[in-house]
N, C-alpha and C positions, 0 to 999 in steps of 0.2 A: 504493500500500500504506500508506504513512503516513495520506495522510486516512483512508483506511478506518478504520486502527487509532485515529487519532485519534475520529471519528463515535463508535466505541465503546467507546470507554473515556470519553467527554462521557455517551452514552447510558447507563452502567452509573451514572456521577458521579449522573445524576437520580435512575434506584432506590434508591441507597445513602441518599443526602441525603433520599429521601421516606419513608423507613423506619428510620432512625436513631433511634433510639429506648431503648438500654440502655445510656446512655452512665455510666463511674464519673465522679467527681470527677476535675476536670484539676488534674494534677499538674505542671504548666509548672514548669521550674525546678529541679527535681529532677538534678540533675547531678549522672552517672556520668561513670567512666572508667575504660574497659575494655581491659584487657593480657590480650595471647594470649605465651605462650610453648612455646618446642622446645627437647628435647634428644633424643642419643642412647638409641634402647630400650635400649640395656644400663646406662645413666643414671638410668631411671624411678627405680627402685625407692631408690636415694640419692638422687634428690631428691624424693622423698616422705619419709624419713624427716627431712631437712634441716628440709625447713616445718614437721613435726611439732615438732620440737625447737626451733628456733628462727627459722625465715622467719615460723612465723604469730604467734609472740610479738613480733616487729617491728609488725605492722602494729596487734597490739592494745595497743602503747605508742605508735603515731599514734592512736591512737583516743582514748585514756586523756586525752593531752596537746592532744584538742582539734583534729590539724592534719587529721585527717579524720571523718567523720562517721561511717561504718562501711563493714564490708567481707565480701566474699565471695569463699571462693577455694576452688576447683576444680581436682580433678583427674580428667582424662581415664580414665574404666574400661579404655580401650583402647588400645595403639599404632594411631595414625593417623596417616598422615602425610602426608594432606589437609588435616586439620585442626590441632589444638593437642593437648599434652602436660599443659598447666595452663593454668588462664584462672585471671583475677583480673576483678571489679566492687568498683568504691570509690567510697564513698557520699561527697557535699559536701553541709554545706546549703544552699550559693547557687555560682553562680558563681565568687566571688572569692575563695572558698576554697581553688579549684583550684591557688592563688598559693603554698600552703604548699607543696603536692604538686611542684611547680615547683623549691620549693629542695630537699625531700626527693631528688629525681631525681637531681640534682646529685650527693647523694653516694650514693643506693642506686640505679644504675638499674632501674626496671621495680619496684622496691622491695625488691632484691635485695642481700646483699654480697658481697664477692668473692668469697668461697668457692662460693656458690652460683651466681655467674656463670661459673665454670667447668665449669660442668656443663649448664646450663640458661641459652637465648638469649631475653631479650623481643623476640619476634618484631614485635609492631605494637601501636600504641595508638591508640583510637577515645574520643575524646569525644562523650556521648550524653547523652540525654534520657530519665529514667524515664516517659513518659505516662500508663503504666497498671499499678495491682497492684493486688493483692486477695488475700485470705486472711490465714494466719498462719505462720509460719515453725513448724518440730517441730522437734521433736531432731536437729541437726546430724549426729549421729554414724548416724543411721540414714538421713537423707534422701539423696533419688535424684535427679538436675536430669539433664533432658532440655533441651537448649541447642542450639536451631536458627536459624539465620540465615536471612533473606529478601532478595531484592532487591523494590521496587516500583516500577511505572511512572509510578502517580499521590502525592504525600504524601496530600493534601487526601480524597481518594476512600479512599485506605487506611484512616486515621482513624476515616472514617464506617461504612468496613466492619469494625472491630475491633468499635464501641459496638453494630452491628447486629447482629454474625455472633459474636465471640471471646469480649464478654463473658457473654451468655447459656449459651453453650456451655462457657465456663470455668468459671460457675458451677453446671452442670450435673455439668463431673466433681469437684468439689469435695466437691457435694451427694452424692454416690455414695461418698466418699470415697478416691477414688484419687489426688486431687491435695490437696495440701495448701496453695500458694500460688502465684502468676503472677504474672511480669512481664513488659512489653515497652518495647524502646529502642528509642530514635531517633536512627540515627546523626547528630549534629550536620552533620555536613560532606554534606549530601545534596543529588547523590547521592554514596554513598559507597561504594568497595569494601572488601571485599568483601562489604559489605553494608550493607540502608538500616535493616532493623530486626532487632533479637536478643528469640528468645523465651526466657525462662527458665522451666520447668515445675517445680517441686518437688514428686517425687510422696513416699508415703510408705513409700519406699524398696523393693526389690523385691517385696513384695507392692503395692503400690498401681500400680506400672508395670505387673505382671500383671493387675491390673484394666483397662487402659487400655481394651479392645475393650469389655469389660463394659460402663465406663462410658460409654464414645462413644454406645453405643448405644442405652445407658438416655436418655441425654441428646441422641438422635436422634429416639428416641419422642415424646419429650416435649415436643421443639417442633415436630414437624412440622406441629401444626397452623395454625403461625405460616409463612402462606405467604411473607412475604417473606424470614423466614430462612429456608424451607426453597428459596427461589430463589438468594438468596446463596449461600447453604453449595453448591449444584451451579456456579457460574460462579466460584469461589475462585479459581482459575488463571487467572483475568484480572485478580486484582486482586493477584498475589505470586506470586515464582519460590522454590522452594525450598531452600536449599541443603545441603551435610554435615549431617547433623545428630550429635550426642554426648550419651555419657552419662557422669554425671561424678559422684565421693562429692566431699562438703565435706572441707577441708584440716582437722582441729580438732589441737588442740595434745596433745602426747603425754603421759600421764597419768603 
């Protein structure tokens, strides 16, 4: 069974590599770091007001002062308790920036202060890789992220199948106007549970998620006549498992 799997996931590596071809700008270096946290459902709602008032004025006085680059934080539309309550992504511009984030820890952890630790646990942190965005960020207060994790079997083969298959396709719902911007991570530590790559979708907030079939589709037309993505785009599941997916508003500061 392994050779098998092995034979075809080499055989897919060829199509991928001989049809590569919508690849962005490599963005190597682009180092995130991504905290998932949980608290009690009868907790959500204080600690959404908490970041409002003061967790997300925290992170934009690391911001101001330089020790991080910028950031994004998330909260979960729904109790799940599969997934996370709030996600955080914090932007570095290199590396050895992550050195600040390191003493910050120290005394916020997860970026949090006491207060809010009592209510709300940084459940895990993943250091990652931005490879790929595109678009433009809207109005925080209106936008909608769709935030799915993948496992994969190949890196090298994935890669080749985002430039062939994801970015086309992303730019397609873009072009439709349901999505507004995309990125995707690469969990540094790979492989890495419970995941090797995070998609972040920012549509333009529940009208632009309501377009989502709309747009798929328009942007299914459209390439089908590109046979080799219309080959990828049906063998996808040989190249990524999928996993929770969530839907999540931006944390913005309380007015």
């Amino acid at each position: 069974m392994k050779n098998t799997a092995g034979i075809l996931l080499g055989s897919i590596a060829v199509v991928v590599g001989a049809i590569a071809q919508h690849s962005l700008p490599d963005t190597v270096g682009a180092t995130r770091i991504v905290i998932t946290y949980r608290c009690n459902p009868r907790d959500r709602p204080v600690l959404l007001q908490e970041m409002r008032k003061n967790g997300e004025r925290r992170f934009a006085q690391w911001k101001r002062e330089g020790a991080i680059q910028d950031y994004l934080l998330l909260f979960n539309s729904f109790v799940d308790t599969t997934t996370w309550d709030m996600l955080s992504v914090i932007s570095f511009s290199d590396y050895q920036q992550t050195d600040r984030w390191r003493d910050i820890e120290e005394v916020y952890p997860g970026g949090l202060d006491s207060a809010l630790l009592r209510i709300v646990t940084p459940s895990a942190t993943f250091l990652s890789e931005q490879k790929w965005q595109a678009g433009k960020n809207g109005d925080p207060t209106s936008a909608l992220y769709m935030v799915i994790p993948y496992e994969h079997p190949d890196r090298g083969v994935y890669i080749d199948f985002v430039n062939s298959v994801l970015v086309p396709q992303f730019a397609g719902w873009m072009k439709e106007g349901a999505v507004r911007s995309w990125s995707i991570l690469l969990n540094k530590h790979y492989p890495g549970k419970p995941w090797d790559i995070l998609l972040l979708l920012e549509y333009d907030g529940v009208r632009g998620l309501s377009q989502r079939d709309a747009a798929r589709a328009a942007t299914e037309a459209s390439l089908k006549t590109d046979a080799g993505w219309k080959l990828l785009r049906e063998i996808s599941s040989q190249f990524r498992n999928e996993y929770e997916v969530s839907t999540a508003r931006v944390i913005t500061p309380k007015q």
